[in-house]
C-alpha positions in Angstrom: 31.2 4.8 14.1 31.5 7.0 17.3 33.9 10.0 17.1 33.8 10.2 13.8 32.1 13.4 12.3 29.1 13.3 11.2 26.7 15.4 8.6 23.0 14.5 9.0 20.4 16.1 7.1 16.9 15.6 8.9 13.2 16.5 7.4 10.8 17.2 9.7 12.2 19.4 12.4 8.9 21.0 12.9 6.5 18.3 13.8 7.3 16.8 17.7 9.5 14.5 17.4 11.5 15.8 14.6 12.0 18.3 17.2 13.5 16.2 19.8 15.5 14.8 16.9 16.7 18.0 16.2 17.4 19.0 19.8 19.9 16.1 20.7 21.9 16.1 17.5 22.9 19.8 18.4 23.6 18.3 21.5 26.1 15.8 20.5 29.7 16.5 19.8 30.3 13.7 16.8 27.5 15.6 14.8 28.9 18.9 12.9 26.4 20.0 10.8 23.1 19.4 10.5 21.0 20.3 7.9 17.4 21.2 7.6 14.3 20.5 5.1 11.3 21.8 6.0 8.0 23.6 4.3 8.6 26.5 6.6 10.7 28.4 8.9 11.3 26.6 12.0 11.8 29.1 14.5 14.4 28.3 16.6 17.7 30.2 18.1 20.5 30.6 15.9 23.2 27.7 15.9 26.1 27.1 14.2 26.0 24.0 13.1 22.5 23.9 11.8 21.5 24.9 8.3 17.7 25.7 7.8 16.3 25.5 4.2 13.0 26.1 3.2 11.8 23.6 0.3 9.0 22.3 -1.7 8.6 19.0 -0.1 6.4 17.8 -2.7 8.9 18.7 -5.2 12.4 16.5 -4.7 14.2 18.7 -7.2 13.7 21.3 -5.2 16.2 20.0 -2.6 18.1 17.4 -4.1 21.1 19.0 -4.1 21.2 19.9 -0.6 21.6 16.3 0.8 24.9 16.0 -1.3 27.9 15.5 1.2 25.7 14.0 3.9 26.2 11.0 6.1 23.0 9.7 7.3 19.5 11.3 6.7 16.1 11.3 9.5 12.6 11.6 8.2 9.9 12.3 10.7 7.7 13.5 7.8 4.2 11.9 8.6 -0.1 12.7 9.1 -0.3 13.6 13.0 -4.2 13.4 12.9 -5.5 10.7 9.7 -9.1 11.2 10.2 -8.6 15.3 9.6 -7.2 15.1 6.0 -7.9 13.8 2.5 -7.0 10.2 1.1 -4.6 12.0 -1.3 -3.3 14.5 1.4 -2.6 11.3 3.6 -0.8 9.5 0.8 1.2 12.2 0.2 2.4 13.5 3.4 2.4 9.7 5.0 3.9 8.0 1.9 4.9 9.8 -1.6 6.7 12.5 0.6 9.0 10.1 2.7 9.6 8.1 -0.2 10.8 11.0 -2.5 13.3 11.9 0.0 14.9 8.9 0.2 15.1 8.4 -2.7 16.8 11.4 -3.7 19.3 10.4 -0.4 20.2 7.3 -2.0 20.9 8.5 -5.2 23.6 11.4 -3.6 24.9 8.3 -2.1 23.9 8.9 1.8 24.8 5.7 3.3 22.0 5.8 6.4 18.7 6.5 5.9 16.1 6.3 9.6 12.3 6.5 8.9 10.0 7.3 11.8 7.3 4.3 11.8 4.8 2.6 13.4 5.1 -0.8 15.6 1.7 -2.2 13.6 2.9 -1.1 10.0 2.0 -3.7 8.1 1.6 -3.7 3.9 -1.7 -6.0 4.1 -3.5 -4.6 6.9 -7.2 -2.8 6.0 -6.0 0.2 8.0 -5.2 2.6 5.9 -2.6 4.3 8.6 -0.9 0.9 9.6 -1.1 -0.5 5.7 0.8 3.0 4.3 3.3 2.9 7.2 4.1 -1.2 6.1 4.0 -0.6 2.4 6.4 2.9 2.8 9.1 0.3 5.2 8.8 -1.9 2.2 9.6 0.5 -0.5 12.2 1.7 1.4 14.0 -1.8 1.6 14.4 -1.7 -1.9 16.4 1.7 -2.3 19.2 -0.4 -0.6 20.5 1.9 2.0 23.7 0.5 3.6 22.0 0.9 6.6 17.8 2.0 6.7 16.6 2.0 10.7 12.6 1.8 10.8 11.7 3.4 14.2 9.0 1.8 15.4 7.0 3.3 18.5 3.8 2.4 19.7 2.0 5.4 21.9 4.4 8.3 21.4 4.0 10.6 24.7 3.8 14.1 24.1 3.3 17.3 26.4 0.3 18.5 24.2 -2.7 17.1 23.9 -3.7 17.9 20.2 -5.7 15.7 18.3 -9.0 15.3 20.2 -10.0 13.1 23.2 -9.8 9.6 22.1 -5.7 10.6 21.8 -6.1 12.9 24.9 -7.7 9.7 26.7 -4.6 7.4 25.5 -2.2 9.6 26.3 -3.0 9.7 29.9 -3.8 6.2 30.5 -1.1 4.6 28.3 1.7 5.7 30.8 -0.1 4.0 33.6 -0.8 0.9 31.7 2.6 0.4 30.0 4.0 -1.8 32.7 1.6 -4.0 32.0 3.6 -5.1 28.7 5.9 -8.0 28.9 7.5 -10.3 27.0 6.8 -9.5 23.1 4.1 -6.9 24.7 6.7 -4.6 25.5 7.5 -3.0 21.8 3.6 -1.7 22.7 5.0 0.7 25.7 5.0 4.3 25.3 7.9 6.2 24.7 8.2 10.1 25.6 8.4 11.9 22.7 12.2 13.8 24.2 13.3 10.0 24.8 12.1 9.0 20.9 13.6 11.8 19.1 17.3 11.2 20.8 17.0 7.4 20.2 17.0 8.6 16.7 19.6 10.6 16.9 21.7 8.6 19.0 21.6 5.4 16.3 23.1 7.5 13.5 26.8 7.0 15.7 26.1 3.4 16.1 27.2 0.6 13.7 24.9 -0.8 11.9 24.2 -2.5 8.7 20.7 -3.4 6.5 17.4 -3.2 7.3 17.1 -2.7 10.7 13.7 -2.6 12.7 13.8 -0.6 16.4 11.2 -0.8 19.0 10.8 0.3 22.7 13.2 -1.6 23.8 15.9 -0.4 21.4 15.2 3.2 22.3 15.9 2.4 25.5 19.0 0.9 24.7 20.3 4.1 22.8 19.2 6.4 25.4 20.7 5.0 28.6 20.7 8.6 30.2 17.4 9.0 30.2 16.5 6.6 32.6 
C-alpha cells in the first residue's frame, strides 16, 4: 500500500494521542489530505493538507457526508478519566460515539477503519472501562471493514499528568517497571503517547486485511525510527 495516496479522515485530534496521530500523518508524504472531526476547534497552525470541521459528534448525520472519498478512518474518541463522568456520559463518549462513526465509514465505503483500545478489553469483564472497550471491538467486527486495526496499549505515557495521583503514580513508575515484561507480559509495557499516535498512523500504508489486533510490540514494529 506504500506510495500510494492516501485520504484519512481521523476523529479525535484533540485528545493526546489523536494528537500524535495527527502530527505524523502531516508528516508523511503518502498521506494528502487529512480530514478532521472534532466537537471543537482544534487550534493548530494552518496546513494544507488538513481539513478541520467542527461537528456534532453525537449526531452522525451531522458528518456523514464528510467521510465520503476517504481511504482509511482513526478514532481516538474515548473517556480519559471514567470515574469523573456519568454512566450515560461514559457510554456515549467510550462506546455509542465510536460506534456511530464507523458505522457511518462503512457505509461511504471507507475500506480501513483503526480504533484506539485497550490491551484488557474484554466483553465479559465486570469493569465497566475494560467490558465497553471489548464489547465496542466486538461491534466493530461485525461492520466488516476490509481491514479494522484495534490498537491496543496498556499504560499510555504522556507528558501531563492529569487525572489525579493514582495515574500520576503509574505514570512514573510504569516506565521503570516495563522491562520487567517478558514473554506474553510484554503487550503490558508502556508506550509514549508521540510513539502510539505514529504507530497509528503508520499502519494505515501497511497491507493489511480483517480484524487485526496490535499491541506493544506491533507499535514498535511500525515505528522503527523511534527507537
Amino acid at each position: 500500500m506504500s506510495g500510494q495516496d492516501r485520504k484519512v479522515v481521523l476523529m479525535g485530534a484533540s485528545g493526546a494521542v489523536g494528537s500524535a496521530v495527527l502530527d505524523r500523518l502531516i508528516a508523511m508524504p503518502d498521506v494528502v489530505q487529512v480530514t478532521l472531526l472534532d466537537r471543537r476547534a482544534i487550534e493548530r497552525p494552518a496546513q494544507d493538507k488538513v481539513v478541520a470541521h467542527v461537528v456534532d459528534l453525537r449526531n452522525p448525520g451531522s458528518y456523514a457526508d464528510l467521510v465520503d472519498g476517504h481511504d482509511s478512518a482513526i478514532c481516538t474518541v474515548g473517556v480519559g478519566d471514567p470515574f469523573k463522568v456519568s454512566k450515560e456520559e461514559f457510554q456515549a463518549v467510550d462506546f455509542d460515539i465510536p460506534m456511530a462513526f464507523a458505522t457511518a465509514c462503512q457505509k461511504r465505503e471507507v475500506g480501513h477503519f483503526a480504533m484506539l483500545s485497550s490491551v484488557t478489553a474484554d466483553p465479559d469483564a465486570r469493569n465497566s472501562y475494560v467490558r465497553s472497550k471489548g464489547r465496542l471491538e466486538d461491534a466493530l467486527a461485525t461492520l466488516s471493514f476490509t481491514r479494522l486495526s484495534l490498537f491496543k496499549p496498556a499504560m499510555i505515557l504522556t507528558p501531563q499528568r492529569r487525572y489525579g495521583w493514582a495515574v500520576e503514580t503509574a505514570l512514573a513508575i510504569w516506565p521503570v517497571i516495563g522491562p520487567l515484561f517478558q514473554g506474553r507480559w510484554r503487550k503490558l509495557r508502556g508506550i509514549k503517547v508521540s510513539r502510539l499516535g505514529a504507530a497509528m498512523a503508520n499502519n494505515i500504508v501497511t497491507d493489511g486485511f480483517g480484524v487485526e489486533k496490535l499491541v506493544w510490540e506491533d507499535f514498535v514494529k511500525l515505528t522503527p525510527d523511534n527507537d
